[in-house]
Steps between C-alpha positions, in 0.01 A plus 500: 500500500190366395417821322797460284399157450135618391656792303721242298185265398304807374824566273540132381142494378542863363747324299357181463156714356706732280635175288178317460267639227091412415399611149838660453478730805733463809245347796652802740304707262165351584253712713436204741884438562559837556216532759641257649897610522321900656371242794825342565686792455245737721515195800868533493520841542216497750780281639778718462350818633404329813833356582638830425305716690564292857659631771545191708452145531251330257173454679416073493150564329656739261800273401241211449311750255822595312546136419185454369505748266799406350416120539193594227694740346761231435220263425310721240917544308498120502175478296629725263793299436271206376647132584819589560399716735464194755813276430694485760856542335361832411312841637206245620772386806646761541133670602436152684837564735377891552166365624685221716678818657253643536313246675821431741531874609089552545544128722769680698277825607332542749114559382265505828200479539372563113674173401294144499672198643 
């Protein structure tokens, strides 16, 4: 789920970057921004490929490295969105209630001994 969620972010600021122009040229078009939509898009499918390839349950430390990759994945989209990227009546909760799931099903896993406190 919360690769979908991460998936839909990178396509509202794909959208959101494709309207907004500097000196006449759509921002999307700008080296930097575009550098940074090939890291979002290559930690996703870093993702994806892992998920895919497993052939049984999700290992605790592995599942806690998913999530962070798509937690700064997610975090990186929101940046490109600008401002409205952290409103909450828009993208900026709905990556706030991935993390918060995030958070609930890494709190329900058992870690051992790697995890402090």
């Amino acid at each position: 789920m919360r690769l979908g969620v991460s998936q839909w972010l990178l396509d509202q600021a794909r959208e959101y970057l494709t309207g907004r122009t500097t000196g006449g040229v759509p921002l999307i078009q700008q080296q930097l921004v575009q550098g940074s939509l090939a890291e979002i898009v290559t930690e996703q499918q870093g993702v994806a490929a892992v998920l895919d390839a497993l052939e049984h349950d999700l290992d605790p430390s592995l599942a806690e490295h998913l999530h962070r990759q798509l937690t700064d994945a997610d975090r990186a989209s929101l940046r490109l969105l600008g401002a409205g990227g952290f409103l909450t009546d828009g993208p900026g909760g709905i990556a706030h209630l991935s993390e918060l799931l995030a958070d609930a099903y890494l709190d329900g896993v058992d870690h051992g001994d790697h995890r402090a406190g």
